[in-house]
C-alpha positions as CSV (number, residue, x, y, z in Angstrom):
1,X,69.1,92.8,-180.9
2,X,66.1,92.9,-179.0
3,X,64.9,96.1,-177.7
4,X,65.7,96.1,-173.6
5,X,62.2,96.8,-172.1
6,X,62.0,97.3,-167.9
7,X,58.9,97.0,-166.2
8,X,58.3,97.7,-162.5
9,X,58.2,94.1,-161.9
10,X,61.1,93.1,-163.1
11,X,63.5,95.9,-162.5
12,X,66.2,95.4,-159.7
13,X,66.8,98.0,-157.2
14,X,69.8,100.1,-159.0
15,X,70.7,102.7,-157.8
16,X,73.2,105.7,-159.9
17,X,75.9,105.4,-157.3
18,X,76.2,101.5,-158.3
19,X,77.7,102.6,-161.5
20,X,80.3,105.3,-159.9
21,X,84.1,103.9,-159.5
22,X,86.0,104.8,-156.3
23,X,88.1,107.7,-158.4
24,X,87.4,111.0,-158.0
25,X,86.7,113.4,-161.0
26,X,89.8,116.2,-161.7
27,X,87.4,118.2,-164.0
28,X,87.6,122.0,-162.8
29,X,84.8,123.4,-160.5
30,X,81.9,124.1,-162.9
31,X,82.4,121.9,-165.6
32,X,79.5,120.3,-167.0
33,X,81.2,117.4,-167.5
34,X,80.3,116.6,-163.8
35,X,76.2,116.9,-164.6
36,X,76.9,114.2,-167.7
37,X,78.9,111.8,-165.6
38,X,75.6,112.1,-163.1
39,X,73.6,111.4,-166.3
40,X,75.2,108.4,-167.4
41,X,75.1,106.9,-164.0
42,X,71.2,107.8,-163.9
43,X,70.6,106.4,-167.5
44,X,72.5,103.3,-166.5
45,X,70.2,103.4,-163.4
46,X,66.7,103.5,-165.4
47,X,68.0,100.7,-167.4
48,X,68.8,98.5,-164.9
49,X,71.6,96.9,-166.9
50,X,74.3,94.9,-164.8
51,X,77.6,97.4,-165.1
52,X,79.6,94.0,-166.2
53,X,77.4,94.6,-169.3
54,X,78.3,98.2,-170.1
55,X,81.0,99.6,-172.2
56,X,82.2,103.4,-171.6
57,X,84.6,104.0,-174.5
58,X,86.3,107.3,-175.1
59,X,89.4,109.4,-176.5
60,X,90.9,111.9,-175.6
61,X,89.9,115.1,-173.3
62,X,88.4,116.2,-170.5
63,X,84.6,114.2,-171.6
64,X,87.2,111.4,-172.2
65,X,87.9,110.7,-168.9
66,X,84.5,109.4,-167.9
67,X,85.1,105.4,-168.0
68,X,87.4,105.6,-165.4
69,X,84.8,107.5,-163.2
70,X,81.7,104.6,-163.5
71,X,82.6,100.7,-162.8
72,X,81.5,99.5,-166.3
73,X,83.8,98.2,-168.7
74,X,85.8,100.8,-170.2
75,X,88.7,102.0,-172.8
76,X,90.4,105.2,-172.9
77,X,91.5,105.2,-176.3
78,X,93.7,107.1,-178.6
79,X,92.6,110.8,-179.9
80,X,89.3,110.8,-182.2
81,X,89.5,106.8,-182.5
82,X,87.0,106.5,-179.6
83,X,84.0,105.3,-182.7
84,X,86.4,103.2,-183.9
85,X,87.1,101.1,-180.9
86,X,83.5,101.6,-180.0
87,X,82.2,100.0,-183.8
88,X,84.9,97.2,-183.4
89,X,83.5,96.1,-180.1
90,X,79.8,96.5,-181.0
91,X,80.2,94.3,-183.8
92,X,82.4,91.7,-182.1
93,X,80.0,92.2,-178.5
94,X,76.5,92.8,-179.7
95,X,75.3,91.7,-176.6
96,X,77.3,94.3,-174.7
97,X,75.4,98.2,-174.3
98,X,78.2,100.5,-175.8
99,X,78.9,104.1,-174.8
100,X,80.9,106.3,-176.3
101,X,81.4,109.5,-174.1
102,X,83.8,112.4,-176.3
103,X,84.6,116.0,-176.9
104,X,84.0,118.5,-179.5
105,X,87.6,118.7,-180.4
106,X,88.1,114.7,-180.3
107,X,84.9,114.2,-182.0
108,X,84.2,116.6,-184.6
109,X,88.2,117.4,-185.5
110,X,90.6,114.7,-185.2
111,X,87.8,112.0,-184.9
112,X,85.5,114.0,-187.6
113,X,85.9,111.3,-190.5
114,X,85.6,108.8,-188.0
115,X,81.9,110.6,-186.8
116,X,80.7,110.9,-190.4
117,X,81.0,106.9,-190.8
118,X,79.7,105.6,-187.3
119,X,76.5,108.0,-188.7
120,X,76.2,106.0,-191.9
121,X,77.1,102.8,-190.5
122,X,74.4,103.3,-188.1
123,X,76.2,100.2,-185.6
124,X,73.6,100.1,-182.2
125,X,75.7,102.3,-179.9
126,X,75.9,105.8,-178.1
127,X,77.7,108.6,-179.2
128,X,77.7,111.9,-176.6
129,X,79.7,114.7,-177.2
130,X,80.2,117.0,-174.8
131,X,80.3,120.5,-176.7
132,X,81.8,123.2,-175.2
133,X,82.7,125.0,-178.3
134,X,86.4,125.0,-177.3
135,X,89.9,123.2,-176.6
136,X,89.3,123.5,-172.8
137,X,91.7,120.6,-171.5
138,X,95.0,122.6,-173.7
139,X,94.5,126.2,-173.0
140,X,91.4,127.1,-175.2
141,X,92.1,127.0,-178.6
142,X,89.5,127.2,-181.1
143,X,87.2,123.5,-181.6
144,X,85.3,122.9,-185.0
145,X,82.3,124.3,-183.5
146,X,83.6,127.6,-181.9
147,X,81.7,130.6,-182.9
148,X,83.8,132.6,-186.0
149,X,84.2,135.6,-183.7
150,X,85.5,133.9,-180.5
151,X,88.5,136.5,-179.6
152,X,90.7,134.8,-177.6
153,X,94.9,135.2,-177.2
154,X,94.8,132.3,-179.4
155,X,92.9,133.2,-182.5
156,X,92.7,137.2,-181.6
157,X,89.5,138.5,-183.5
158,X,88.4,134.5,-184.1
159,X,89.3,132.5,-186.5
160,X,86.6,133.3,-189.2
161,X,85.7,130.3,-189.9
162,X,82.2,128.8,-190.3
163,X,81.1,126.4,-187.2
164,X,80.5,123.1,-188.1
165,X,77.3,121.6,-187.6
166,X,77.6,118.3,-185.9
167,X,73.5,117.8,-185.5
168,X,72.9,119.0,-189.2
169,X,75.7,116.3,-190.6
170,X,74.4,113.1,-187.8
171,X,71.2,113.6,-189.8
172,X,72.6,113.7,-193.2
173,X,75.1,110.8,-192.9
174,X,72.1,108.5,-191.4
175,X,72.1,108.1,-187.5
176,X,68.9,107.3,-186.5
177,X,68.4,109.0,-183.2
178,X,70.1,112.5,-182.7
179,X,69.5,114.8,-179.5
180,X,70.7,117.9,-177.7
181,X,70.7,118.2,-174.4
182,X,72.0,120.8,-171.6
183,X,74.3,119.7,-169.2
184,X,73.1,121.8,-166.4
185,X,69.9,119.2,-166.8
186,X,71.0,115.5,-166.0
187,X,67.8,114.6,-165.3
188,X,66.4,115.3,-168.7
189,X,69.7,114.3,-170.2
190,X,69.5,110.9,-168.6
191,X,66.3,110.3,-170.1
192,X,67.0,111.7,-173.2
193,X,70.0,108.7,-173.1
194,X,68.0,106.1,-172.1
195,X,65.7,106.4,-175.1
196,X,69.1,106.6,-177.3
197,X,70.3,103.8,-175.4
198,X,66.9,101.8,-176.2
199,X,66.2,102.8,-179.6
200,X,67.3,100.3,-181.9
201,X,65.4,100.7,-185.4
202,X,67.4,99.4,-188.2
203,X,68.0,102.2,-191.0
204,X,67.1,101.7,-194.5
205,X,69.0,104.1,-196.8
206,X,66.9,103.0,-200.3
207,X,63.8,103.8,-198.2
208,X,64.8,107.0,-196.9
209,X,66.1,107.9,-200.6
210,X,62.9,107.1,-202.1
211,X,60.9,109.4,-199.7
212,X,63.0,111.9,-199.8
213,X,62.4,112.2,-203.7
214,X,59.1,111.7,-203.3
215,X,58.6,114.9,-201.0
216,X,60.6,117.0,-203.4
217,X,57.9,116.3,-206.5
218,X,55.0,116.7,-203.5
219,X,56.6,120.6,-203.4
220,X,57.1,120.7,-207.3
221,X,53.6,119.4,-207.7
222,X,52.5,121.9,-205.5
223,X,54.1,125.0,-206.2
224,X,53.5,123.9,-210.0
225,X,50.2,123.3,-210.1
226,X,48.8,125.7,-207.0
227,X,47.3,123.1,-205.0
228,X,48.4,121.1,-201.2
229,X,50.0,117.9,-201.9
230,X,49.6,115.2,-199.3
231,X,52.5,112.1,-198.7
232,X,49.5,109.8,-199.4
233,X,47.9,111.4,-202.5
234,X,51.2,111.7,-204.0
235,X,51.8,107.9,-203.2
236,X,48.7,107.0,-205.2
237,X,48.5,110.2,-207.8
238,X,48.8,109.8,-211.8
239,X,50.1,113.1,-212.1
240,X,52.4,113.7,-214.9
241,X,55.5,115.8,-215.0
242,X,56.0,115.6,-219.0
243,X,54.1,114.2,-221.4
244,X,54.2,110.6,-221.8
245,X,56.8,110.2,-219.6
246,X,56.4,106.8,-219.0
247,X,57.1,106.3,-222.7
248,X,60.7,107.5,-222.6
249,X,63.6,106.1,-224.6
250,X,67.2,107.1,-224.5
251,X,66.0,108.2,-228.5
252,X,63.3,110.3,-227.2
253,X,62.7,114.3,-228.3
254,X,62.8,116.4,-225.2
255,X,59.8,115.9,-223.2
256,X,59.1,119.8,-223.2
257,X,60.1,122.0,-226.5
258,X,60.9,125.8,-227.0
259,X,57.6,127.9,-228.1
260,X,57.5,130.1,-230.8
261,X,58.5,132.8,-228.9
262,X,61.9,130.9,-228.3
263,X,60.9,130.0,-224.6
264,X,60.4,126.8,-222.6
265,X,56.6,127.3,-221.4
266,X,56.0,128.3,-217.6
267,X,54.5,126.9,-215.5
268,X,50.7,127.8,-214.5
269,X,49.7,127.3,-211.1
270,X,45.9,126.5,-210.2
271,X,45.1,126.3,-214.5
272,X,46.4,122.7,-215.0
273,X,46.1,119.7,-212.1
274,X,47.1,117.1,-214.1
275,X,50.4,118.1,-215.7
276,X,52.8,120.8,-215.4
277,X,52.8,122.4,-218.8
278,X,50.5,123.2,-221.1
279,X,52.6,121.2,-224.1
C-alpha cells in the first residue's frame, strides 16, 4: 500500500467537524473519551482522507461507542472481537484506512488473545485503547491494567494481581509502531495518530531475530572481554566465542573443558580481545 503523503497543494479544505455524525456523545462529564473522539476527527482532518474511505471499528464499552459519533464507516462489534472484524476487513479492503477505537477491559481482557495476534500479524491498521485502568461503563470493577492496590467495594484491598503491560507485550508480539498518549492532549494525540495512521513499514520477524542475537553477543563480547562493542564492528568482527567454533560437529568435545582445579575457566576481561577464554 502506498504510503498516503499530503502536501499543501493538494490537500482539500477538511475540516474535524466533517468527520463528526449528528449523534451526541452519552460519555459522562469528564471522560476522556470526549478529547479522543476530538482526536480522531483532527487526525482524519490532517489526512485529508474522504470519510467514505474510513473505517471506525470497535467492541464493546464506553471507547466503543466512537463510530457512531464520526460519519465514517463503522461497526460496533461484539466484546474483544473489535481486531477481528478490523483484520478481516483490512485484508478483504486494503484500500480502506481502518480504525480500531477500544477499551482496556475489551482490549486487554476479553479481546487480549485477540491483541497478541493483530501485534504479530502486524495487518496495516490502528489499534487505540483507551486505558483508564478500570471497568468504568459496569460499575468499576477491576481491568487487566488496574493498579494491584486499587481498593474499591469491588475488590476491597485490590486484587493483588500484577498489571498487565499492554506497551511492553505490542513490542514483543511485533507491532511496528506503539505510542502513548494523554487524552487531556488531542492535539498531540492526533498527531501522534496520524503518524500511526501513515506508517506502513512491513515487519520482518527473521531480521528482527537476527539482530536481536546479534546485540546480545555485542554485551557478552563486551562484558567478556572489557572493551565497547559497536552494531557495526560486531557485524564485521572475527571474534571467537570457543575455539574453533566454526569447526563444530554434532561429535565434537565440548568447546571449553574443566581445569585442573575442576573448574570451567572465567572469563578475563581487558586480558584477551580475541576470544573469551584462555583455553
Amino acid at each position: 500500500m502506498e504510503e498516503l503523503i499530503v502536501t499543501p497543494e493538494t490537500q482539500p479544505a477538511c475540516k474535524p467537524s466533517d468527520y463528526r455524525s449528528d449523534l451526541k456523545p452519552v460519555w459522562c462529564p469528564g471522560c476522556g473519551d470526549y478529547h479522543v473522539l476530538m482526536a480522531f476527527t483532527r487526525a482524519f482532518a490532517q489526512l485529508a482522507v474522504p470519510a467514505e474511505q474510513i473505517a471506525v471499528i470497535s467492541g464493546i464499552g464506553c471507547s466503543s461507542r466512537i463510530p457512531a459519533y464520526t460519519n465514517c464507516y463503522g461497526f460496533h462489534g461484539v466484546h474483544g472481537r473489535s481486531l477481528a472484524l478490523a483484520s478481516g476487513l483490512k485484508v478483504t479492503r486494503p484500500d480502506l484506512t481502518v480504525v480500531v477505537a477500544s477499551g482496556d477491559g475489551d482490549g486487554y481482557s476479553i479481546g487480549g488473545n485477540h491483541f497478541l495476534h493483530a501485534c504479530r500479524r502486524n495487518i496495516d491498521m490502528t489499534y487505540v485503547v483507551m486505558d483508564n485502568r478500570v471497568y468504568g461503563m459496569t460499575k468499576g470493577q477491576p481491568s487487566p491494567t488496574t493498579e494491584p492496590d486499587f481498593d474499591t467495594a469491588i475488590s476491597p484491598g485490590g486484587t493483588g494481581l500484577s498489571p498487565f503491560h499492554p506497551l511492553v507485550n505490542a513490542l514483543a508480539s511485533g507491532a511496528n509502531f506503539i505510542a502513548r498518549c494523554f487524552a487531556g492532549e488531542p492535539n498531540e494525540t492526533a498527531t501522534v495518530l496520524v503518524e500511526a495512521i501513515r506508517q506502513d513499514k512491513p515487519y520482518n520477524e527473521v531480521k528482527r531475530g537476527a539482530e536481536a542475537a546479534l546485540v546480545v553477543a555485542m554485551g557478552r563480547k563486551a562484558v567478556h572481554t572489557g572493551q565497547a562493542v559497536t552494531f557495526e564492528e560486531m557485524l564485521n568482527d572475527g571474534h571467537e566465542f570457543a575455539p574453533e567454533v566454526d569447526k563444530f560437529t554434532m561429535n565434537s568435545p565440548a568447546p571449553v573443558q574443566l581445569g585442573p582445579d575442576g573448574l570451567y575457566p572465567a572469563p578475563q576481561p581487558g586480558r584477551l580481545k580475541g576470544r573469551e577464554y584462555s583455553q
